[in-house]
N, CA and C atoms as an extended XYZ file, in Angstrom:
537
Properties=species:S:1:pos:R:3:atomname:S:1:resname:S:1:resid:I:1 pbc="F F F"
N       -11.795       12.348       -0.499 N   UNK     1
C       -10.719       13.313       -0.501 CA  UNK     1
C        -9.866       13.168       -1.763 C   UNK     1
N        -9.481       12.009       -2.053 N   UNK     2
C        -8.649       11.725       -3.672 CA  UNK     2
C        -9.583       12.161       -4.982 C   UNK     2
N       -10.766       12.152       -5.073 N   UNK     3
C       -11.830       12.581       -5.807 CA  UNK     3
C       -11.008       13.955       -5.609 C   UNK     3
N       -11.662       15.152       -4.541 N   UNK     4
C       -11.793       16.109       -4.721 CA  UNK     4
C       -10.674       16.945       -5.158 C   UNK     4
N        -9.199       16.037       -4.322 N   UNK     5
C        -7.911       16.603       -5.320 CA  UNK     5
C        -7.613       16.228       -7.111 C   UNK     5
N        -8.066       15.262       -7.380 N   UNK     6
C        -8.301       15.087       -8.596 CA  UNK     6
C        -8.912       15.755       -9.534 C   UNK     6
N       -10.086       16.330       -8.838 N   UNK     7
C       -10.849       17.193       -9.299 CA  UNK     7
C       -10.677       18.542       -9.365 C   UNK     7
N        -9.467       18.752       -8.156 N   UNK     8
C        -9.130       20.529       -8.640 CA  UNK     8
C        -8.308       20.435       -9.720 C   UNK     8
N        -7.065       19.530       -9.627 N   UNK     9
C        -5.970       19.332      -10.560 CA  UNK     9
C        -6.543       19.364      -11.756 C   UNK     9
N        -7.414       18.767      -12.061 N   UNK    10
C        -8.397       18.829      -13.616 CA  UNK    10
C        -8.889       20.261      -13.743 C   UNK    10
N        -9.403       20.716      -12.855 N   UNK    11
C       -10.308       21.954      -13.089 CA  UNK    11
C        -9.435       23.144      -13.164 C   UNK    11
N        -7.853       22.975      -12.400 N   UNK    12
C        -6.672       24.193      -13.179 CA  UNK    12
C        -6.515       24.364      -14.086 C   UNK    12
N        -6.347       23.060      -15.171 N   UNK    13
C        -6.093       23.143      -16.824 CA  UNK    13
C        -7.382       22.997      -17.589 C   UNK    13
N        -8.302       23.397      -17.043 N   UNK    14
C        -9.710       23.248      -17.410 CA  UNK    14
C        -9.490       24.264      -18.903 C   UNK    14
N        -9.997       23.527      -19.912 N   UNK    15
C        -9.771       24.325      -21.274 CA  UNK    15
C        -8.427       24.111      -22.210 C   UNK    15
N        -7.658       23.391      -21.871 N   UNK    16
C        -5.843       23.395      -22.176 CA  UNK    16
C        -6.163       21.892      -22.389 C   UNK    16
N        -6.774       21.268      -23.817 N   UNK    17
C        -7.034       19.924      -23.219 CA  UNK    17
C        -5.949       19.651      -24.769 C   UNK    17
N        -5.592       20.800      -25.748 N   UNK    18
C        -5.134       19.971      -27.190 CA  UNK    18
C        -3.907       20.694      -26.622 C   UNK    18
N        -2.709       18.965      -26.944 N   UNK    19
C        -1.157       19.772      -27.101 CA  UNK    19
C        -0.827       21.230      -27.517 C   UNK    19
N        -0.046       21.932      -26.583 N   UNK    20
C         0.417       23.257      -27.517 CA  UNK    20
C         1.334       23.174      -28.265 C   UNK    20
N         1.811       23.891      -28.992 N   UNK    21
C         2.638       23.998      -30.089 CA  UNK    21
C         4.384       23.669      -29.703 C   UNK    21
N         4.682       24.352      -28.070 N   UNK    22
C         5.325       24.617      -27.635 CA  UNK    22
C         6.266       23.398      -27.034 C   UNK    22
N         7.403       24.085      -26.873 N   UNK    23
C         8.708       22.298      -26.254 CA  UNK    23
C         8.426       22.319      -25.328 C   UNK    23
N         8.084       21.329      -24.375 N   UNK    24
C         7.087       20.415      -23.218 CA  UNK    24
C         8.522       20.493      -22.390 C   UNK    24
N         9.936       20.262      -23.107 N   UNK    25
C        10.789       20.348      -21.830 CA  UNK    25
C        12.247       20.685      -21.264 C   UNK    25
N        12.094       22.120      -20.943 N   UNK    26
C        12.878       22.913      -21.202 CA  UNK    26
C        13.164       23.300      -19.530 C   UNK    26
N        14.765       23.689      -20.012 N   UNK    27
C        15.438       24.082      -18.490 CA  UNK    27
C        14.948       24.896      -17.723 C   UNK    27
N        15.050       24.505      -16.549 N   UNK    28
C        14.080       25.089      -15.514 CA  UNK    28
C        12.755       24.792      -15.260 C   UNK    28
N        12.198       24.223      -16.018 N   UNK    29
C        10.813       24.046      -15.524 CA  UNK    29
C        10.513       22.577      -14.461 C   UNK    29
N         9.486       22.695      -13.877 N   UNK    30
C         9.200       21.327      -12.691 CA  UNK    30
C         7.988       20.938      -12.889 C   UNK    30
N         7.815       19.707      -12.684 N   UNK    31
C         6.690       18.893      -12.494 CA  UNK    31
C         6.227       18.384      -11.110 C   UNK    31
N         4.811       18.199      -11.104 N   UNK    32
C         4.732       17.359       -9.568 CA  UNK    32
C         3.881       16.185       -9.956 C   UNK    32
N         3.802       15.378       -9.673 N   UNK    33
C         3.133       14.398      -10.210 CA  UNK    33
C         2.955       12.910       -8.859 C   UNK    33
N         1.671       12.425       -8.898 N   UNK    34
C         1.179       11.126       -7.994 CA  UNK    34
C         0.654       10.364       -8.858 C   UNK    34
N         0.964        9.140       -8.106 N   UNK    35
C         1.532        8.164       -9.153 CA  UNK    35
C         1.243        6.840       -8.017 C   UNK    35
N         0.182        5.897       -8.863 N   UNK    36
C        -0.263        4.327       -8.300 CA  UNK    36
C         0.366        3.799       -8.961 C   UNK    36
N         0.579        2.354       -8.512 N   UNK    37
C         0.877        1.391       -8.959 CA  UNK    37
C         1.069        0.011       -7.912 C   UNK    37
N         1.524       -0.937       -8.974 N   UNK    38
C         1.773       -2.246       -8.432 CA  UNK    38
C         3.301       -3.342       -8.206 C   UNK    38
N         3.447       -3.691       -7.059 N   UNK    39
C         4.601       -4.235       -6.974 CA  UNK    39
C         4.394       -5.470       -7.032 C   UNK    39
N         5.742       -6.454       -7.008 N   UNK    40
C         5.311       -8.239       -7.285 CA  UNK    40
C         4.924       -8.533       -5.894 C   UNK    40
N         4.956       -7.820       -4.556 N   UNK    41
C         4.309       -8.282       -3.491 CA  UNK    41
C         2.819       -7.754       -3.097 C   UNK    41
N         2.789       -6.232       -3.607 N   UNK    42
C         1.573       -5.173       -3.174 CA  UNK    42
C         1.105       -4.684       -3.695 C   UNK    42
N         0.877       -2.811       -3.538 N   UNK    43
C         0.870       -1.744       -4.068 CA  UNK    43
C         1.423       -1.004       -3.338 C   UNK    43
N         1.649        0.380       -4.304 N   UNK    44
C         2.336        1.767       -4.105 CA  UNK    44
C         1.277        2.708       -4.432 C   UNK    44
N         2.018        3.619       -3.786 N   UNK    45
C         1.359        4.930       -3.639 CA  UNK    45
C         2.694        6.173       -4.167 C   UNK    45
N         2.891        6.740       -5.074 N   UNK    46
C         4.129        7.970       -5.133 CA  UNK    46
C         3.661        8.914       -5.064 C   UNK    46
N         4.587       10.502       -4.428 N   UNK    47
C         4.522       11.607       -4.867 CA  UNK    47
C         6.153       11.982       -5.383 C   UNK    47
N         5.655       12.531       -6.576 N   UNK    48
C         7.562       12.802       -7.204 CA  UNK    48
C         7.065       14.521       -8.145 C   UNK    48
N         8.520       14.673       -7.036 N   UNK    49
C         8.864       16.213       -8.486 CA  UNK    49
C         9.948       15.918       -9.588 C   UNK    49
N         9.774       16.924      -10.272 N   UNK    50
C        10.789       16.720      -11.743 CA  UNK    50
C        10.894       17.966      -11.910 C   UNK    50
N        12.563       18.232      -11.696 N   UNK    51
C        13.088       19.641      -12.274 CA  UNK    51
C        13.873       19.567      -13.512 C   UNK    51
N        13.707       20.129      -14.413 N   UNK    52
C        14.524       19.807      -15.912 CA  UNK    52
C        15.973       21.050      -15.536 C   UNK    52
N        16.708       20.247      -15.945 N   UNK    53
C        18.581       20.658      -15.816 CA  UNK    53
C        18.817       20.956      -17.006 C   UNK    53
N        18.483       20.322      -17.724 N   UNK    54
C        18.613       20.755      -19.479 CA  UNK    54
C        17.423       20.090      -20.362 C   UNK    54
N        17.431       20.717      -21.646 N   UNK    55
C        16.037       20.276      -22.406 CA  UNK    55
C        15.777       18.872      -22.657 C   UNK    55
N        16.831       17.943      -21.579 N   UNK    56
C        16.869       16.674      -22.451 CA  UNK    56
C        16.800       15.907      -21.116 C   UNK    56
N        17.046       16.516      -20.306 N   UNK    57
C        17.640       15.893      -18.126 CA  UNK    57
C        16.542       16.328      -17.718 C   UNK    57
N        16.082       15.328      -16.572 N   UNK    58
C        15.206       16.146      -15.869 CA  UNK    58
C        15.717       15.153      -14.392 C   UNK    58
N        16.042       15.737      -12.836 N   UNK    59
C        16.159       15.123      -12.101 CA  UNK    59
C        14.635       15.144      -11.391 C   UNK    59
N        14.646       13.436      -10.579 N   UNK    60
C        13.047       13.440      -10.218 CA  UNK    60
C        13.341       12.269       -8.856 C   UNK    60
N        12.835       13.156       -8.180 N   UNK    61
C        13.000       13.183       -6.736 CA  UNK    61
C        11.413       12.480       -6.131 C   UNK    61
N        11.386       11.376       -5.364 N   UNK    62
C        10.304       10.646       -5.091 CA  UNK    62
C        10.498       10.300       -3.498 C   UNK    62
N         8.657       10.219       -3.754 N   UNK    63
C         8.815        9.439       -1.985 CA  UNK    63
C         7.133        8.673       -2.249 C   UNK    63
N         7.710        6.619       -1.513 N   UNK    64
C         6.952        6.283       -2.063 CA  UNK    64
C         6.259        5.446        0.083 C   UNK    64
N         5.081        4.518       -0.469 N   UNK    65
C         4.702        3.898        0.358 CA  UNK    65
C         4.153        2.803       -0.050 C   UNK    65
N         4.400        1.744       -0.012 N   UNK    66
C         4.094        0.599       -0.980 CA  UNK    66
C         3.483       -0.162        0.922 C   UNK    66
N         2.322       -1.068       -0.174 N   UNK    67
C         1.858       -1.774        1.126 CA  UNK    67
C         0.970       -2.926        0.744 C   UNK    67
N         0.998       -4.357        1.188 N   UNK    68
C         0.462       -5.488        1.131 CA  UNK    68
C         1.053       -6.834        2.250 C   UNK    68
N         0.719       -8.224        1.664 N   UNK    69
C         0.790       -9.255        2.446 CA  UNK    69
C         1.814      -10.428        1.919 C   UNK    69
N         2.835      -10.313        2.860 N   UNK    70
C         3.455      -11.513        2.782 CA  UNK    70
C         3.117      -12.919        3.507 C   UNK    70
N         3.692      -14.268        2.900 N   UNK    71
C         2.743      -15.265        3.463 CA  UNK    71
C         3.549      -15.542        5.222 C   UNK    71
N         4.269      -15.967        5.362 N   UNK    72
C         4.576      -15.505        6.461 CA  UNK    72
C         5.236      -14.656        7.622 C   UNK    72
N         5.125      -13.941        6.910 N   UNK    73
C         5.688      -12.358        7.404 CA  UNK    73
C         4.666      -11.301        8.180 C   UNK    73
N         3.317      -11.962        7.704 N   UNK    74
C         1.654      -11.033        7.434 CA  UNK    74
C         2.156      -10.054        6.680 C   UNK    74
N         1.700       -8.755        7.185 N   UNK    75
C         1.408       -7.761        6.619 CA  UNK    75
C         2.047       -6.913        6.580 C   UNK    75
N         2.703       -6.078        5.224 N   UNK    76
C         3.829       -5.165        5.610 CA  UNK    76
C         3.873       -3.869        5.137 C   UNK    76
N         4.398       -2.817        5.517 N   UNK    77
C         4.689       -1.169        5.017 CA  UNK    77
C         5.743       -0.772        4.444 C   UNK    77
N         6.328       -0.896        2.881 N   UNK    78
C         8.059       -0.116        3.241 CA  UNK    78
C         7.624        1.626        2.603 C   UNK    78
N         8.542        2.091        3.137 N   UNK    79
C         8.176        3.741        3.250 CA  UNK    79
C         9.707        4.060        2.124 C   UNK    79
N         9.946        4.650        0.899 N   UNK    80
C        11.471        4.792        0.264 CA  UNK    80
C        11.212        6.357       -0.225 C   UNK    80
N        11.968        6.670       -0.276 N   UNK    81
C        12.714        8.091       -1.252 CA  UNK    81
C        13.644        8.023       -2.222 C   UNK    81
N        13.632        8.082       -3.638 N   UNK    82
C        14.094        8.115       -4.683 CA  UNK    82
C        14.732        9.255       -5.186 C   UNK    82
N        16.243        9.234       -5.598 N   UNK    83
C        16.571       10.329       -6.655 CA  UNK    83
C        17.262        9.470       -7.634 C   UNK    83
N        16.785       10.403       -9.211 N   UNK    84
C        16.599        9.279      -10.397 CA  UNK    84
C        17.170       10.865      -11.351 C   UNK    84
N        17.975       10.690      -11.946 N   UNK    85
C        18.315       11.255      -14.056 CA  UNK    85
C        17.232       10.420      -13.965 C   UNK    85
N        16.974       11.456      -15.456 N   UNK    86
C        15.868       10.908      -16.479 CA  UNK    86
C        15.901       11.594      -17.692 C   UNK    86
N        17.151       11.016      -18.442 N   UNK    87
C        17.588       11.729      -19.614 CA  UNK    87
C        16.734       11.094      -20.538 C   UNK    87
N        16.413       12.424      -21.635 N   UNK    88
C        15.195       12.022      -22.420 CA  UNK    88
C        15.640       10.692      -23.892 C   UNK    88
N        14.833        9.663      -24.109 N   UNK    89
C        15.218        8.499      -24.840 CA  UNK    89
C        14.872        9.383      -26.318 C   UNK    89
N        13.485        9.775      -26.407 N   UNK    90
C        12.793       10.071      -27.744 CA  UNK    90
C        11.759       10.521      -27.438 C   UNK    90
N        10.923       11.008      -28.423 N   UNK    91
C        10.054       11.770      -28.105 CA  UNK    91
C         8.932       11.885      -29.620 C   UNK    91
N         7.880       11.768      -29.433 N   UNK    92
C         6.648       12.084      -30.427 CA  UNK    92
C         6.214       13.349      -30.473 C   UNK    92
N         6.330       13.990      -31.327 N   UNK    93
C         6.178       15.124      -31.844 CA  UNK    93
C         6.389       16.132      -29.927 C   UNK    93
N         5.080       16.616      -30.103 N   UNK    94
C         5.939       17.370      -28.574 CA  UNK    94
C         3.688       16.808      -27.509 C   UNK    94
N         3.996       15.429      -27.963 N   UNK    95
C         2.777       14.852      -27.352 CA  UNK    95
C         3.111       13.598      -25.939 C   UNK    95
N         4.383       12.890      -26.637 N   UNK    96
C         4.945       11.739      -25.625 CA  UNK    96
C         6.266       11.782      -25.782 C   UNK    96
N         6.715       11.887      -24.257 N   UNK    97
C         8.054       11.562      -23.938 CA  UNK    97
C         8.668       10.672      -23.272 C   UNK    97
N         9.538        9.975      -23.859 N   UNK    98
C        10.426        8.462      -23.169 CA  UNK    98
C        11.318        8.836      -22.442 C   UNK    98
N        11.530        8.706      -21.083 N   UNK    99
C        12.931        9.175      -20.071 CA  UNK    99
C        13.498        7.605      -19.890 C   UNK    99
N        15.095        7.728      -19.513 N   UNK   100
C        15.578        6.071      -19.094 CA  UNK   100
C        15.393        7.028      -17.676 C   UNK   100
N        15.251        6.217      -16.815 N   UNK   101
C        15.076        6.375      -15.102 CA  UNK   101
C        16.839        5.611      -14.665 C   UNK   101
N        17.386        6.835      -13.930 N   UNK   102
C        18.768        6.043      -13.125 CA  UNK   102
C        19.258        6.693      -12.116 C   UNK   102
N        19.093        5.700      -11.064 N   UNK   103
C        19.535        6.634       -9.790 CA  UNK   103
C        19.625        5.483       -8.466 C   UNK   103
N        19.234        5.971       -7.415 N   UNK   104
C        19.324        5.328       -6.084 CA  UNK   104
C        17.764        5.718       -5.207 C   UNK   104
N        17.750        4.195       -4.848 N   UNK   105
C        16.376        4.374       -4.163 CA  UNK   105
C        17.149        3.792       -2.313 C   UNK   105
N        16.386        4.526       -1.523 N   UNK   106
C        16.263        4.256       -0.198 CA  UNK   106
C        15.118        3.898        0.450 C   UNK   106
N        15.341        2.655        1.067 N   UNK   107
C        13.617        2.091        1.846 CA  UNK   107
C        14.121        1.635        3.580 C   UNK   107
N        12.777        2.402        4.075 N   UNK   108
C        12.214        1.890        5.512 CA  UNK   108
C        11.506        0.181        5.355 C   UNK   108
N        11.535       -1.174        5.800 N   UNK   109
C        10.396       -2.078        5.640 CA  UNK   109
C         9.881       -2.056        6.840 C   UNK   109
N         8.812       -2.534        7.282 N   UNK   110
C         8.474       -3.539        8.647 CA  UNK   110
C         7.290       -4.754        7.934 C   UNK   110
N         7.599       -5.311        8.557 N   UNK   111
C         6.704       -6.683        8.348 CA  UNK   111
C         6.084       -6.719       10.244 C   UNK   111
N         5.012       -7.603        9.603 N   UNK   112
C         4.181       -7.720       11.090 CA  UNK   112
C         3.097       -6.722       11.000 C   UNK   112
N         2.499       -5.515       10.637 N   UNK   113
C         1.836       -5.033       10.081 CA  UNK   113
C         0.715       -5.490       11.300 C   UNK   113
N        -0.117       -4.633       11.614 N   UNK   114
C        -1.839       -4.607       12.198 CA  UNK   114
C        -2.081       -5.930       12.833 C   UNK   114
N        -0.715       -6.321       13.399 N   UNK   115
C        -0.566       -7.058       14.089 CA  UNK   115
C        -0.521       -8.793       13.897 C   UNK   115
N        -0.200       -8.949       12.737 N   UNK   116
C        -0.292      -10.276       12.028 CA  UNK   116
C         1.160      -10.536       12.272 C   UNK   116
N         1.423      -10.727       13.273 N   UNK   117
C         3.412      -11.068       13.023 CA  UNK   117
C         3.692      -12.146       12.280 C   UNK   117
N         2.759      -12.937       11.717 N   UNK   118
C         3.059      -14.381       11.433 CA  UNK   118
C         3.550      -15.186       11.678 C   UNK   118
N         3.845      -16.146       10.986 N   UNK   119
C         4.207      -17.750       11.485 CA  UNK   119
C         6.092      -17.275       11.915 C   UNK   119
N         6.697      -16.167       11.347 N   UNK   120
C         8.213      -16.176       11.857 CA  UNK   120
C         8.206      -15.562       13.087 C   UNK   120
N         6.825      -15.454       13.814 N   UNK   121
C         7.110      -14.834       15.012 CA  UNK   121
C         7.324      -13.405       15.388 C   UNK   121
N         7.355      -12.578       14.437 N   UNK   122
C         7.646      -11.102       14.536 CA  UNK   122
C         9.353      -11.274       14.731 C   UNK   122
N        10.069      -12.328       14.259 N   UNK   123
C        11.280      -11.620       14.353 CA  UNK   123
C        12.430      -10.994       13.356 C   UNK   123
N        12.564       -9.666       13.882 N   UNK   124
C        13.325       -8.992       13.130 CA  UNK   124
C        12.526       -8.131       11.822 C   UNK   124
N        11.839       -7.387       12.533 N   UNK   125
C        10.194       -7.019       11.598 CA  UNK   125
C        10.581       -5.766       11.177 C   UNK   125
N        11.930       -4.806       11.157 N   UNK   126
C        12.016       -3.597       10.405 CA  UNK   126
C        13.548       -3.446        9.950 C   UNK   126
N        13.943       -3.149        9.060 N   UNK   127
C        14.879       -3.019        8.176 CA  UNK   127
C        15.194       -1.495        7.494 C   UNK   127
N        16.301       -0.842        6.994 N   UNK   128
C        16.258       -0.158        5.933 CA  UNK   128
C        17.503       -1.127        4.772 C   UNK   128
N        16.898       -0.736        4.207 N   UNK   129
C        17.719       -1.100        2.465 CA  UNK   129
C        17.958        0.157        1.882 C   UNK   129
N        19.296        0.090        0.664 N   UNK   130
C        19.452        1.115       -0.067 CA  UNK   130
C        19.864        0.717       -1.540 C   UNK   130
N        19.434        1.082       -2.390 N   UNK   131
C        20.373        0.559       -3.307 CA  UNK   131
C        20.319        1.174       -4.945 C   UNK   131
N        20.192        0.552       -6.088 N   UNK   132
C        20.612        1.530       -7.382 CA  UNK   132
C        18.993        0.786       -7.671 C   UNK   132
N        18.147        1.866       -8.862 N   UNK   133
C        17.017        1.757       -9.257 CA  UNK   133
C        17.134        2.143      -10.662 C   UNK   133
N        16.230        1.349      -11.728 N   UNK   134
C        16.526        1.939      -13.220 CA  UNK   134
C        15.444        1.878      -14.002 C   UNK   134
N        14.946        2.061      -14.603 N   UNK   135
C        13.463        2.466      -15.574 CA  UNK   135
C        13.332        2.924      -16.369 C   UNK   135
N        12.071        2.886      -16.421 N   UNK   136
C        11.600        4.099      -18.176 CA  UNK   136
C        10.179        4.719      -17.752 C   UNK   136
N        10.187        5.598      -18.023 N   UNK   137
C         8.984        6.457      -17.765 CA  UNK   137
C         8.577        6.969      -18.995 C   UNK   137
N         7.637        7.146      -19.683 N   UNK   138
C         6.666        7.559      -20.836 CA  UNK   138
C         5.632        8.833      -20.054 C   UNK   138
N         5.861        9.805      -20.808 N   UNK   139
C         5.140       10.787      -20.428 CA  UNK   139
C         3.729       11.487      -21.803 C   UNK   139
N         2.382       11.559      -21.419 N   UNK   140
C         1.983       11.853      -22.874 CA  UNK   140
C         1.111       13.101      -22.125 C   UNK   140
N         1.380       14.032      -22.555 N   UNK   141
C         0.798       15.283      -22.573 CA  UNK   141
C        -1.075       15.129      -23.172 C   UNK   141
N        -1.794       15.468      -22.227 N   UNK   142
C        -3.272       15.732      -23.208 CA  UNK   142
C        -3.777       17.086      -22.835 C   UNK   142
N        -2.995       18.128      -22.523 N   UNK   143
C        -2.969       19.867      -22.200 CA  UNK   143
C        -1.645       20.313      -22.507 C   UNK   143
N        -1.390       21.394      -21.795 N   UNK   144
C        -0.423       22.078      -21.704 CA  UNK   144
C         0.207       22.251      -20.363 C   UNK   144
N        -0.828       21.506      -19.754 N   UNK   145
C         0.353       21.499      -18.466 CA  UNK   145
C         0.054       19.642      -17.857 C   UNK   145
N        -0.799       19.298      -18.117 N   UNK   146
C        -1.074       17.882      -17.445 CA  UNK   146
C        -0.338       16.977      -18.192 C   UNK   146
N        -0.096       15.539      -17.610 N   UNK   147
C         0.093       14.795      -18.625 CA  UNK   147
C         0.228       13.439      -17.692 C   UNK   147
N        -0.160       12.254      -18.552 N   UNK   148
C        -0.442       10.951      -17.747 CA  UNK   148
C         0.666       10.332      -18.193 C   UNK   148
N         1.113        9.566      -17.238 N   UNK   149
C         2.737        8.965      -16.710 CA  UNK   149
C         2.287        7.726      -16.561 C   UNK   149
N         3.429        6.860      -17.431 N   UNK   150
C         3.317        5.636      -17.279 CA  UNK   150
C         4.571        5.103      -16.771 C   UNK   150
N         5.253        4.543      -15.320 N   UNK   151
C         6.309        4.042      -15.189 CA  UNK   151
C         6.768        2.520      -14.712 C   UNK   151
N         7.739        2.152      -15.389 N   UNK   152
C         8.235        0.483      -14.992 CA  UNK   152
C        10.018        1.191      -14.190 C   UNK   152
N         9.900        0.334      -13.042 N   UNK   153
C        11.329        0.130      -12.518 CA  UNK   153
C        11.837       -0.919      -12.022 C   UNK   153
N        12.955       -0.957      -11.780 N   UNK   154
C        13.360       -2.052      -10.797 CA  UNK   154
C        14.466       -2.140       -9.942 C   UNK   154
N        15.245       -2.306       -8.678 N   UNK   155
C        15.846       -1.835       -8.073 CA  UNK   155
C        16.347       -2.948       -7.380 C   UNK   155
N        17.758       -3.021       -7.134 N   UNK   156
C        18.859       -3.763       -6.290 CA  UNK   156
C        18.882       -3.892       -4.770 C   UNK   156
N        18.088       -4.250       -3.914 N   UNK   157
C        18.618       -3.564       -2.388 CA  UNK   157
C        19.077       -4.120       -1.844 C   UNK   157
N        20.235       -3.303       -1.049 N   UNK   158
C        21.264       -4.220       -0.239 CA  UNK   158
C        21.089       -3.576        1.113 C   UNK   158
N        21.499       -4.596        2.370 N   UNK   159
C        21.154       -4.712        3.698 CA  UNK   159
C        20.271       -5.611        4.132 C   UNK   159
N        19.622       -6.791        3.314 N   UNK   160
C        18.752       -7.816        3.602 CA  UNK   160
C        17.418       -7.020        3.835 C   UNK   160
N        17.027       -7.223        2.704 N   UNK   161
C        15.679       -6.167        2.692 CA  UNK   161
C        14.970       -7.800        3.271 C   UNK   161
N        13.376       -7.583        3.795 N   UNK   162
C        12.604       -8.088        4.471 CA  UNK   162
C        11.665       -8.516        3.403 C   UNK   162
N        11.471       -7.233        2.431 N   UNK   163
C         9.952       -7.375        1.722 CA  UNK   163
C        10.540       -7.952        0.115 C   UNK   163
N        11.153       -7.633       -0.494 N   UNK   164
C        11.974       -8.120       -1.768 CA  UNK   164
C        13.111       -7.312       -1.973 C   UNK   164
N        14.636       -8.602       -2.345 N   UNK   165
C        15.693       -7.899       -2.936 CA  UNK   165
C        15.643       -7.565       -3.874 C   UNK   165
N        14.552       -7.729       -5.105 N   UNK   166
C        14.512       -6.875       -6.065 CA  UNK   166
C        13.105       -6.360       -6.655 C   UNK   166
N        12.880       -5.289       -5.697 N   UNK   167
C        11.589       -5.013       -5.943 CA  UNK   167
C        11.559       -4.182       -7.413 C   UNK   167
N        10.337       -4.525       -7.878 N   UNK   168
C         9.637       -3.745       -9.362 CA  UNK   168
C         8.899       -2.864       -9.212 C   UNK   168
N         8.240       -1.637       -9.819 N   UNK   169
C         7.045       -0.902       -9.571 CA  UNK   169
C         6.583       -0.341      -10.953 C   UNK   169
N         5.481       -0.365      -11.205 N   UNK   170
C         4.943       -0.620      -11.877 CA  UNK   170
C         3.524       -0.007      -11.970 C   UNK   170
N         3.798        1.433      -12.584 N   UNK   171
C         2.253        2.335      -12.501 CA  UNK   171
C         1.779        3.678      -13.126 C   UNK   171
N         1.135        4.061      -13.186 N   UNK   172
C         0.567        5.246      -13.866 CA  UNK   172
C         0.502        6.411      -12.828 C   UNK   172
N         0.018        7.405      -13.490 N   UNK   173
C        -0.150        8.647      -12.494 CA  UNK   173
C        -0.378        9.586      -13.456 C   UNK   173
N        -0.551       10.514      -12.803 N   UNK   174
C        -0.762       12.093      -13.362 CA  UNK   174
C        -0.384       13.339      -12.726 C   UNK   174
N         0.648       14.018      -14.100 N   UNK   175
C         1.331       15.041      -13.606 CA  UNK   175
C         1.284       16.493      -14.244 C   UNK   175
N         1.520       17.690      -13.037 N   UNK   176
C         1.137       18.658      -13.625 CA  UNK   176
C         2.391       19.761      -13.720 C   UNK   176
N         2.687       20.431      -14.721 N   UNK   177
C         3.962       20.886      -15.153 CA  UNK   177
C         3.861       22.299      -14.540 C   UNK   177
N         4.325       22.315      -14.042 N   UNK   178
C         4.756       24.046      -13.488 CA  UNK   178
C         5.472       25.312      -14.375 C   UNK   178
N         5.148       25.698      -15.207 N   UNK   179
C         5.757       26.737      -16.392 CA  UNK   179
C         5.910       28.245      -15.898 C   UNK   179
């Protein structure tokens, strides 16, 4: 199934493979973009939009699912939603773009997972955390509407998060611009 969505998303900009001439990011336009990666406990999974506010802002709205193994915790899920500015740093000709990432992330955890409660017994196995998140995202266009995303973050959470108080993420993806 990830094949075959991959495979339409490619086959929309089928032909649009050399930069256009044109400014990549201008008010009003949106992006949607999914996005892997790796945390210092797991992996993630994102889906995030990006609406540009001005040729230089773009707000980008996320929802993630990160999932792996703690040692005695077993196995865990946190589920978060992100809103992030992403005012533009610099930019290469109109091929790659640098955003700083700043905003607030919100997370669901549970630990205990597929039934591994571990050695703490299953106690106290779900949490939410909330807190401030900050980054850089690199964007490089290889069409006119696609473009592969590279992002680093890292984030504060307060409420005694379960899975890490300062989780990182750390991943690529690919996104397609809505014009």
């Amino acid at each position: 199934m990830k094949t075959l969505i991959l495979v339409g998303c490619l086959m929309v900009g089928a032909g649009t493979w050399l930069p256009a001439l044109a400014q990549r990011h201008i008010k009003g336009v949106g992006a949607i973009g999914v996005h892997y990666g790796r945390t210092e406990k797991g992996t993630y999974a994102e889906i995030s939009y990006n609406r540009f506010v001005s040729n230089a802002l773009s707000l980008r709205l996320g929802a993630t699912r990160e999932r792996g193994t703690l040692g005695l915790k077993g196995e865990y899920s946190a589920y978060g939603l992100t809103a992030l500015a992403a005012p533009q740093l610099f930019r290469l000709g109109e091929t790659a773009y640098l955003h700083l990432l700043v905003g607030v992330v919100g997370r669901y955890e549970r630990t205990g997972e597929n039934g591994t409660n571990g050695q703490d017994g299953g106690t106290d196995p779900q949490r939410a955390t909330v807190g401030p998140q900050a980054g850089a995202e690199l964007d490089v266009f290889f069409g006119n509407r696609f473009s592969l995303v590279g992002t680093a973050t890292k984030s504060a959470l307060f409420g005694g998060a379960l899975i890490d108080r300062w989780p990182g993420f750390y991943g690529v993806g690919l996104r397609y611009h809505l014009y």
